[in-house]
N, C-alpha and C positions, 0 to 999 in steps of 0.2 A: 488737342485731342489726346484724351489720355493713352500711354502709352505707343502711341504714332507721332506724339510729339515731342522734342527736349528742348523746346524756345530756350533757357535758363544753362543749358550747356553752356560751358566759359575754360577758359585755359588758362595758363597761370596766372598770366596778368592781368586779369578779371575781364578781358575782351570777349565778345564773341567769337564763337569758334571760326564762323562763316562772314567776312567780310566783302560788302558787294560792290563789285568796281562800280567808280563811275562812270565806266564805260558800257555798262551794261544797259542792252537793247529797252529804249522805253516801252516796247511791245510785251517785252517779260517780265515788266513792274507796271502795275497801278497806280497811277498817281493822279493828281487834280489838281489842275493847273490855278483853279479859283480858291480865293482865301476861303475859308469856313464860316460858315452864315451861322446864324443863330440856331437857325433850322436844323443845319449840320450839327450844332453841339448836344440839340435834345437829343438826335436820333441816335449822335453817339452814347448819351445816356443812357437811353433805352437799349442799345446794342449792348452798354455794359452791364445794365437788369441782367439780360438775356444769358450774356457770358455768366453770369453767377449765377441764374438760375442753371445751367449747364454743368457747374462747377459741382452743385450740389447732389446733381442727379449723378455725376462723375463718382462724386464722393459717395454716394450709396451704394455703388458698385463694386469700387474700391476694396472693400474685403474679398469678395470672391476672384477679382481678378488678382490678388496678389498672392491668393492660394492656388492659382493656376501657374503664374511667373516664379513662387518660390519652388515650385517642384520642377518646372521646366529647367530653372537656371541651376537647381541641383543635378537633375537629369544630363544636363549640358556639360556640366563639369565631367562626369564621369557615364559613360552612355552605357556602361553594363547594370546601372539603377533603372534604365526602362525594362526587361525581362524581368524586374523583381514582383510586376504587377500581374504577372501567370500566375503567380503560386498565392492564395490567399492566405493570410495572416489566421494560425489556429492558437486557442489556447490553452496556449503550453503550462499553465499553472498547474492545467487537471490531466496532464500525465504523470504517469510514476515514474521513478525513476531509470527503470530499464527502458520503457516507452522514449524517452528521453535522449537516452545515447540512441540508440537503435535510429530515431529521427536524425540526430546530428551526423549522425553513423550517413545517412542517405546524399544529407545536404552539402556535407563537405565534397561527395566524391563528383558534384556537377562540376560542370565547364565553365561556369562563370560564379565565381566567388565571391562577389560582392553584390550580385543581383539575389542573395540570399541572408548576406551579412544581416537584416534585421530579424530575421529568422532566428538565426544563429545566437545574435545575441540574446534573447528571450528565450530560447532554450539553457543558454548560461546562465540567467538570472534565474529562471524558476527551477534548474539543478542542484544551483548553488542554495538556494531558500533551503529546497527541500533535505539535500546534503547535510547543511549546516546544522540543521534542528539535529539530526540523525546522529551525528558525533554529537554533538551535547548531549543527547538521552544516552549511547555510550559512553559517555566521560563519567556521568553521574551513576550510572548503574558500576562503574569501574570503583568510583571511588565510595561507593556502598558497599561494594563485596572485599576490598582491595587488603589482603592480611598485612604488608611490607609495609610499612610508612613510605618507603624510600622507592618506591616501586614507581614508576611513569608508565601516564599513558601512552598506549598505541594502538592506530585501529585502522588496518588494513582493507583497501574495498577496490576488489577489481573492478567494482564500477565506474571507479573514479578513476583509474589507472585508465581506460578506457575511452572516457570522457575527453582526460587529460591527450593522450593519443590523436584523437580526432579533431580536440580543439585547437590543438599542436599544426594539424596539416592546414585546418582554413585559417588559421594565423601566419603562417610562412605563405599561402596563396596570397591574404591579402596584404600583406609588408611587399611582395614582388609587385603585385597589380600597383601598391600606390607609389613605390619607387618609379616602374613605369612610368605612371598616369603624370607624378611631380618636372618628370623630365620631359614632358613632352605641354604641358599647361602654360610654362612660363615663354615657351616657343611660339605654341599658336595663339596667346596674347599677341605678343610683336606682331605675328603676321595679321591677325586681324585689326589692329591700333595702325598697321603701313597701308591696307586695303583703307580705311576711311581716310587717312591722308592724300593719299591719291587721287578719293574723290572727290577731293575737297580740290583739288589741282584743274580735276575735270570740267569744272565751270572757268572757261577760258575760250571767250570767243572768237581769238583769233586760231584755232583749232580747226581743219574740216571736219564738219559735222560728220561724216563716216565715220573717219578715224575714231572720232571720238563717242560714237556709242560703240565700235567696236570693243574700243576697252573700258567703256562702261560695262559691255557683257561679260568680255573677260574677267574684271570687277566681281561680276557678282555670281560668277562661277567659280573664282579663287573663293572667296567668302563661304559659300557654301562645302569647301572642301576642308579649310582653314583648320578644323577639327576644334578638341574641347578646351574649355579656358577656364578660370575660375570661376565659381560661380556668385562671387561678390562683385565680379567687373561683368556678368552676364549683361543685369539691364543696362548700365551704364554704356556698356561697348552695343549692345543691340543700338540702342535708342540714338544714341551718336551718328550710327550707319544708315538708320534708317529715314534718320535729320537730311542726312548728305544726299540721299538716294531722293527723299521728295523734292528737296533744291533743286537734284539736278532735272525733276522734272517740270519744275514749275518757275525755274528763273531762267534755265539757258534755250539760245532763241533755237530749239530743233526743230525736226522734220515735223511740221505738227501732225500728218497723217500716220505717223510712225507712233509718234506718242500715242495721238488717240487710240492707235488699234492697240498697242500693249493698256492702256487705260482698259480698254473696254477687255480684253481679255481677263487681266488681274480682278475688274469686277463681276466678271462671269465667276470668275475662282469663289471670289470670297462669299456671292450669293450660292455657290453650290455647299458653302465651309455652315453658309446661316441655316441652308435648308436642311441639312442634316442635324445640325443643333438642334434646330426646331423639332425632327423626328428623337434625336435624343433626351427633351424635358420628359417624353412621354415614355421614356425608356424604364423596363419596370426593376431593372438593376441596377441602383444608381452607383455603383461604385465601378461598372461597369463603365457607365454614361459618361463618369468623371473621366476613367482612364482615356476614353476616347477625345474627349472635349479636351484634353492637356494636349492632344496628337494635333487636334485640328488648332491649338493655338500657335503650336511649334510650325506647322503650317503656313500659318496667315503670316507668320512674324518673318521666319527665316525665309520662306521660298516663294511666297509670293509678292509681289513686286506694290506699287501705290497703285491708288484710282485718284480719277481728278478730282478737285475741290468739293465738287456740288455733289458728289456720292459718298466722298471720305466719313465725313461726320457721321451721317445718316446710316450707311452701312457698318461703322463702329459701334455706333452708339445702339443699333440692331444685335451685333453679337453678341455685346457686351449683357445687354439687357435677358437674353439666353442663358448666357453664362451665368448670370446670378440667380437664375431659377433652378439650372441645374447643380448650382449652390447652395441655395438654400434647402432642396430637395437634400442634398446631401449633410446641410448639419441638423435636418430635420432624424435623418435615420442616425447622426450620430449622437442625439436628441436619444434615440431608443435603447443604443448602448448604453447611453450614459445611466439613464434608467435602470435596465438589467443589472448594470455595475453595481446599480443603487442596491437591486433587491439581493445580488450576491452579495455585497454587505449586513446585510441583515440576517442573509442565513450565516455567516460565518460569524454573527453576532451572537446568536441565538446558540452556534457550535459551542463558542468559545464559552457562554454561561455553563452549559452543558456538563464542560471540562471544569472548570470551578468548583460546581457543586459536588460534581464526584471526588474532587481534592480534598473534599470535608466530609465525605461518608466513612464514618471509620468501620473497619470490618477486621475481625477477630480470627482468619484461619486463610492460611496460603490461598486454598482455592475458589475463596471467595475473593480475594486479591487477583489471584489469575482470571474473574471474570467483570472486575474492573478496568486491568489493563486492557484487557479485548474489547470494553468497551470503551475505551478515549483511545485505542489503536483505531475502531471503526471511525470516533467523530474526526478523527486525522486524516484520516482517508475522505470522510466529506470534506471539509477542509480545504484539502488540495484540488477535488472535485468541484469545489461553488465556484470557480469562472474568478475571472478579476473585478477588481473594487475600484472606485474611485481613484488616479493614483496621489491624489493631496492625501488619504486615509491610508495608504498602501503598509505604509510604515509601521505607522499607528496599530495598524490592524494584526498586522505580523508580529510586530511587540507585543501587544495582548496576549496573540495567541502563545507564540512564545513562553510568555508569564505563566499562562494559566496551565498550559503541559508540566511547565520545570515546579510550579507549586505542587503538580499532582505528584510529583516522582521523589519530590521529597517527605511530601507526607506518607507515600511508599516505602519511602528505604527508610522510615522510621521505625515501620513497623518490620522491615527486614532486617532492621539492630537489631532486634530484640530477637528475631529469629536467628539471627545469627551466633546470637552470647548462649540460647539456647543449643545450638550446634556445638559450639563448644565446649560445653559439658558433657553434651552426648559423646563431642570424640573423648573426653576424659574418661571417661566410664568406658568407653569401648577399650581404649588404651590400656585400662587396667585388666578386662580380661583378654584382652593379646595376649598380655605377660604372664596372666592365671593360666592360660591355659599353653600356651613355652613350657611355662613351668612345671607342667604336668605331661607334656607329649611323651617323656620318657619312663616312665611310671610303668611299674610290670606290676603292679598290684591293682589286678583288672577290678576287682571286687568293690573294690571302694572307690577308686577313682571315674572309673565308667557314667555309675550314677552323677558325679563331680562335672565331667564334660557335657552331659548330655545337658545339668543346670545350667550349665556357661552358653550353651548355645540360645535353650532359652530364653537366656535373661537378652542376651545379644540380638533376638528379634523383637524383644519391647522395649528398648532402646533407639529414639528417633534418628532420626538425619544427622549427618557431621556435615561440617564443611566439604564441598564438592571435590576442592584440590587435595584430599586428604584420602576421602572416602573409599577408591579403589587398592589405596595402598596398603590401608590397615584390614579391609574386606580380606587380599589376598593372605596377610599376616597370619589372621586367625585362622582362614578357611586352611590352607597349611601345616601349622599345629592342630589342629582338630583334625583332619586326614592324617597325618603323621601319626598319631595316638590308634585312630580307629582302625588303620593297615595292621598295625602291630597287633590289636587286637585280634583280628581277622586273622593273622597269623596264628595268633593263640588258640582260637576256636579251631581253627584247622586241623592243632594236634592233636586236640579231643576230639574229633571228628571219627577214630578209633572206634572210641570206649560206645560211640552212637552208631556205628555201623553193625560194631556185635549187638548191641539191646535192639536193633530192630532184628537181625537175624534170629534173636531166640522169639525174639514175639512172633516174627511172623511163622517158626515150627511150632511157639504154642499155640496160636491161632488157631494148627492146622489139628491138634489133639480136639480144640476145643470145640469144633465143627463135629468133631461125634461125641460129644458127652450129651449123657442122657440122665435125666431126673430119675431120680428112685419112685419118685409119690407120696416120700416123706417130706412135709413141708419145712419142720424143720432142720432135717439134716441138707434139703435141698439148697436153703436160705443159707446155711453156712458152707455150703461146699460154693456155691457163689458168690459170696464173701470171701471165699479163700483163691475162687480165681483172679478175683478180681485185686488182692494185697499180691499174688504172686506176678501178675502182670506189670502194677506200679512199680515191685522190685526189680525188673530188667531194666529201668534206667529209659532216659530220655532217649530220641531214634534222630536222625538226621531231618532238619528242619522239609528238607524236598523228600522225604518219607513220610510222614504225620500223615498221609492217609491212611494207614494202618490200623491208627486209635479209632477210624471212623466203624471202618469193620469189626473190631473189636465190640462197640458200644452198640452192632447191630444184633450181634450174635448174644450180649445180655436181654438187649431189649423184647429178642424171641423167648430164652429165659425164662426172665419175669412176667411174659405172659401167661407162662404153662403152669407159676406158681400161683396159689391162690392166697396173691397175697390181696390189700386193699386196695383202690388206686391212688391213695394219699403214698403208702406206703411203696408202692411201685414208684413211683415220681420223684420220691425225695431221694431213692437210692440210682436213680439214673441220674438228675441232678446231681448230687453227692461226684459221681463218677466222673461226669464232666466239669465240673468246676475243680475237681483232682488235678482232673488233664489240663487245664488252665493255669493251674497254682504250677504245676510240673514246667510249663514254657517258658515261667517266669515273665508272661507277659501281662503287665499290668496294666495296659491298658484295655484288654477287654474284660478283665477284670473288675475293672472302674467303669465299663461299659454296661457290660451284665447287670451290676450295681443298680446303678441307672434308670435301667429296664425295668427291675424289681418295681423299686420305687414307683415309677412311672404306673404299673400294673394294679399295685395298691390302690393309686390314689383312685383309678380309674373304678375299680371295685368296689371302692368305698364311694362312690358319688352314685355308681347302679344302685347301691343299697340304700342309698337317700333317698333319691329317687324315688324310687318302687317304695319306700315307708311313705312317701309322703302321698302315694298315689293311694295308699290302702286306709291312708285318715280322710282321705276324699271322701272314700265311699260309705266308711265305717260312720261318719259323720251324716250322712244324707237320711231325714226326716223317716222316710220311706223304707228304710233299708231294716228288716226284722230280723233275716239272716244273712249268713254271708253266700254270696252269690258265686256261678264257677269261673268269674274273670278274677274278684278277692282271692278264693282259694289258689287261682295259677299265680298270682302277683306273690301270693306268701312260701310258695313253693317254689318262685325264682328265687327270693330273698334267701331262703334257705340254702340254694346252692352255689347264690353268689357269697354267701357269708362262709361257705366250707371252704370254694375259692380261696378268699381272703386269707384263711388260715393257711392255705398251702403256700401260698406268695410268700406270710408273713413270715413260715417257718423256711421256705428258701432263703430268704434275707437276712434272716438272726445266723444260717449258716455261714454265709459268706461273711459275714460281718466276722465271724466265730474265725474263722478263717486266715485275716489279718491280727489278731489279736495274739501278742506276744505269751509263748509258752510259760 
C-alpha cells in the first residue's frame, strides 16, 4: 500500500529490517500447512493480475501524492513554512520600486522569518530587475553628458540604502532561525531512528502484554513530540515507523479486544479525514482545499494510528483517489496561470516592439525627444505592470527588453552629441562676451559704450544653451559685469539729475505764464508766437524722467491753441505731431520711436486697402447695364475715397517726418 507500506526497507547488510522469530505465535502468521495445488498457483496468478493492476492505479496517483509528501516533509523540517500559507503569494513584478521596500519594509518586522522567506525573496528579485535596468539607464545618460574622460560613475539611491537595511535584518533573522533549526535537526533524527528501534524490540513475546503496549504508547507519544528532522530522511523515517507500528499490530499475539477497538477508532478517524476530503473536491478555493488536504495528510500519517487489513487498502486507496482530484483540480487552475503567464508575455512582447520602433524614429528638436522618452518611460511602466511570464522565457524576455531600452538610449544620446558639441560653442560665444563686457564694466565714456552693452546683452539672449555644469557660473559672470557698468551708470545719471530738476522747475513757472496767454486774432502773428513757445519750452532741457507728466499739460494747453487758430486740420495735426515726436526724440527713447514708426506704416497700409476697396466698389456700379447716372450710394463711396485719400496724405506726411527725423544732419 503505498505510502503505508516500506515492504523493500533493508539495513546494511541488505536484510530485512524486521526479522520474525520462530517463536512467533501461529495465531499471528498465516500459513498452510497443505503443499500448493495447481489451483493455488492460478489464483496466485491472478492475485498477481490484481497486485499490478493496483500498482498501476497506485501509479496514477503518484503525482499528486508526492505533491502533498514534498511539502509536508519540507514543512516537517522547519514548521515555521506552515504560516507561510496565510499570506498569499502577490506579484511583485508590478510594484514600483518604492511599493517594494515599503512591502519588504512590513515583512521583515513579523515574528516568523521564514514563514515569509518566499515572499521576501521575490521582492529581491523583482527589486533587483527593476534596480538594475535603473543604473544602466544612469550609467549611459552619465557617460552621454560626462565632460572628464577620467570621471567615474556614481549613483546614489536611498532606496537601495533602504532596501539593503531591511534585507540586512530578514538575513540576520534567517542565519539565527537556520543555526537554530541545524542544531536541533540532527538531534531529533537520533531520537526518532531510537523510537523505531525500539519498536522494532517491542515485538517480543515473552513481554506482558501490559507492559508492552504501555510502551508502545509511550512510543508513540515520544514520536509525536520528537520535533523536526530533515526533510530528505522525512519519508524514509516516516514509512520505516509506520512499517514497525503495523507489525506490531498485526504479528504480536495482543489483547485482541484492545487492538480491535484502537482498529476501529483509527478507522472512524481516517473516514472522518475522507469525508471532509470529499467536501473539499467541492471546495471553490482550490488552493485553499490544497492547504487543508496537506493538514489532513500530516494527520493520517503522524497521528493517527493503523486499521486492520480488510479496511487498510480500501480506505487508502479511498483518500488517495480524493487526493488526486483535489490535484488535479489544482494543476487545472495552475493550467490558468500558466495561461495568463502566456498572455503577459505577449503583452510585454508587443511593449517591447513598441520600444524598438520608437529606437528608430528620428526626431530633430529636444522636445520632441522629451516626448519620446515619456513615451518608452510609460511602456516601462507597462512592463513592469503585465504580471510574470513563463519562467523558461523569463530571461529571454528581460534580455529583450533590456536590448530594446539600452538601443533606444543610444540612438538618444546620439542625438544629444550633437546637442551637446552645439552647447559648446554656445558657451564659446557666451565666454567671449563675459570678457567683452569685463572689459567694458569700467568705461566712463557712457555715450558710446551704453549702446555697446545693451548689444552684448542682446546677442546674449539669442545665444542657445551651454552645458548645464557651466551654465550658472558664466550667467553669474556677465550678469555682474553688466550690473557693475549700469550702477555706475545710474550713478552718472544721478549727477545730472541737477541740470533736470531746474528744466522742469522753469517749465512748470512757464507753464504757469502760458495758462493766461491770449491770441491776438492775428493768425499769423498768432502762429509764430506758438512757435516761439513751443522752441522756448524745448530749450529748458529734459525734466526728471518721474516728472514727464509735465510735457502732457504742456501739449494740452497747445492743443487749446490751435483750436482758437484758424488754422487747417492737416495743418493743426502735423504741428502737434511735430511736438510730440520732439518730445520723443528729446527722451532719446528709441524705441517708441521705432514703435510710432511702425504705427504709421501699419495706418497706411490700412488706408490704402479702404481706398481699394471703395474703387473697386464704385467699378461695380459704374459698370452695371442699368446704371445712366451715378446714384447717392456712388456719390457717398467717392466722397469716402476722397477723405480717405486726404487721410492717406496726413499719415504719409507724418512718416517722411519721422523718417526726416533719423536722418543725419
Amino acid at each position: 500500500m503505498l505510502e503505508e507500506k516500506n515492504d523493500n526497507l533493508q539495513d546494511a547488510d541488505g536484510k530485512s529490517e524486521i526479522e520474525i522469530s520462530d517463536s512467533t505465535p501461529n495465531d499471528a502468521i498465516e500459513t498452510s500447512d497443505s503443499e500448493p495445488t495447481q489451483e493455488n498457483e492460478i489464483l496466485l496468478t491472478e492475485s498477481e493480475v490484481e497486485n499490478s493492476e493496483e500498482e498501476v492505479t497506485e501509479a496514477n496517483h503518484q503525482t499528486a501524492l508526492d505533491a502533498i509528501t514534498n511539502s509536508n516533509a519540507e514543512e516537517s523540517e522547519d514548521e515555521t513554512l506552515k504560516d507561510r500559507h496565510d499570506l498569499p503569494m502577490q506579484d511583485y513584478d508590478t510594484f514600483s520600486l518604492d511599493a517594494l521596500v515599503d512591502e519588504l519594509k512590513k515583512l521583515v518586522n513579523t515574528d516568523k522569518a521564514m514563514s515569509v522567506k518566499d515572499h521576501i525573496e521575490e521582492i529581491k528579485k523583482s527589486f533587483l530587475l527593476q534596480y538594475n535596468h535603473l543604473i544602466e539607464e544612469k550609467k549611459e545618460e552619465f557617460n552621454a553628458s560626462k565632460q572628464d574622460p577620467n570621471e567615474e560613475f556614481e549613483y546614489h539611491s536611498p532606496l537601495k540604502s533602504k532596501f539593503d537595511e531591511y534585507y540586512n535584518i530578514f538575513r540576520e533573522k534567517r542565519n539565527a532561525h537556520f543555526k537554530h533549526l541545524q542544531t536541533n535537526l540532527k538531534s531529533n533524527l537520533e531520537n526518532r531512528l531510537a523510537i523505531v528501534e525500539e519498536l522494532k524490540e517491542l515485538i517480543n513475546p515473552q513481554e506482558n502484554i501490559k507492559d508492552t503496549l504501555k510502551h508502545f504508547n509511550d512510543l508513540r507519544e515520544r514520536w509525536k513530540n520528537a520535533g523536526a528532522i530533515p526533510k530528505d530522511k522525512y519519508n524514509h523515517v516516516w514509512n520505516n515507523y509506520h512499517f514497525h507500528v503495523e507489525n506490531f499490530y498485526d504479528y504480536l499475539h495482543l489483547d485482541r479486544e484492545a487492538r480491535d477497538l484502537d482498529f476501529k477508532y483509527n478507522l472512524e478517524q481516517k473516514q472522518k479525514i475522507v469525508a471532509r476530503v470529499e467536501e473539499l473536491v467541492n471546495e471553490a478555493d482550490v488552493s485553499k482545499a490544497f492547504r487543508e488536504l496537506q493538514d489532513l495528510h500530516r494527520i493520517w500519517k503522524e497521528d493517527i494510528g493503523p486499521v486492520s487489513k480488510e479496511h487498510r487498502d480500501t480506505i487508502w486507496n479511498k483518500f488517495s483517489e480524493l487526493t488526486k482530484k483535489i490535484h488535479d483540480k489544482r494543476e487545472l487552475l495552475f493550467e490558468g496561470q500558466r495561461a495568463n503567464e502566456q498572455q503577459n508575455l505577449e503583452v510585454k512582447k508587443e511593449i517591447i516592439a513598441k520600444i524598438e520602433v520608437l529606437g528608430t524614429e528620428k526626431v530633430n528638436s529636444h522636445s520632441q525627444w522629451l516626448l519620446q522618452i515619456q513615451k518608452v518611460e510609460a511602456l516601462r511602466n507597462e512592463f513592469f505592470a503585465a504580471g510574470k511570464v513563463p519562467s523558461d522565457v523569463n530571461e529571454e524576455t528581460w534580455a529583450a527588453f533590456k536590448t530594446a531600452v539600452r538601443n533606444f538610449n543610444s540612438f538618444k544620446n546620439s542625438f544629444y552629441k550633437d546637442i551637446k558639441k552645439d552647447q559648446n560653442d554656445n558657451l564659446n560665444k557666451k565666454m567671449a562676451l563675459v570678457a567683452k563686457a569685463k572689459e567694458l564694466q569700467e568705461s566712463t565714456d557712457f555715450g558710446a559704450t551704453t549702446p555697446v552693452m545693451k548689444q552684448i546683452q542682446e546677442e546674449w539672449k539669442q545665444i542657445g544653451h551651454v552645458p548645464k555644469k557651466y551654465s550658472d557660473k558664466i550667467w553669474k559672470e556677465f550678469k555682474d559685469a553688466c550690473n557693475h557698468y549700469f550702477d555706475k551708470l545710474k550713478e552718472h545719471k544721478s549727477e545730472e539729475n541737477g541740470d533736470e530738476v531746474a528744466a522742469f522747475d522753469n517749465k512748470k513757472a512757464y507753464l504757469d505764464t502760458l495758462r493766461t496767454y491770449q491770441l491776438t486774432g492775428d493768425h499769423k502773428t498768432d502762429l509764430d508766437a506758438i512757435k516761439l513757445h513751443i522752441e522756448t519750452w524745448k530749450g529748458f532741457g529734459k525734466v526728471p524722467f518721474s516728472r514727464r507728466h509735465i510735457e502732457g499739460k504742456f501739449n494740452k494747453i497747445l492743443d487749446a491753441l490751435f483750436e482758437k487758430l484758424s488754422l487747417s486740420k492737416k495743418e493743426t495735426e502735423m504741428m502737434r505731431f511735430s511736438n510730440r515726436i520732439d518730445s520723443l526724440s528729446d527722451s532719446n527713447d528709441t524705441r517708441k520711436l521705432d514703435n510710432e514708426k511702425i504705427f504709421l506704416m501699419r495706418k497706411i497700409e490700412e488706408v490704402q486697402n479702404e481706398i481699394f476697396q471703395l474703387e473697386n466698389n464704385i467699378q461695380f456700379f459704374t459698370n452695371t447695364k442699368n446704371a445712366k447716372k451715378e446714384n447717392s450710394i456712388v456719390l457717398e463711396v467717392r466722397k469716402n475715397i476722397a477723405i480717405h485719400k486726404e487721410s492717406l496724405e496726413l499719415w504719409k506726411d507724418k512718416l517722411k517726418q519721422l523718417r526726416n527725423l533719423n536722418q543725419p544732419e
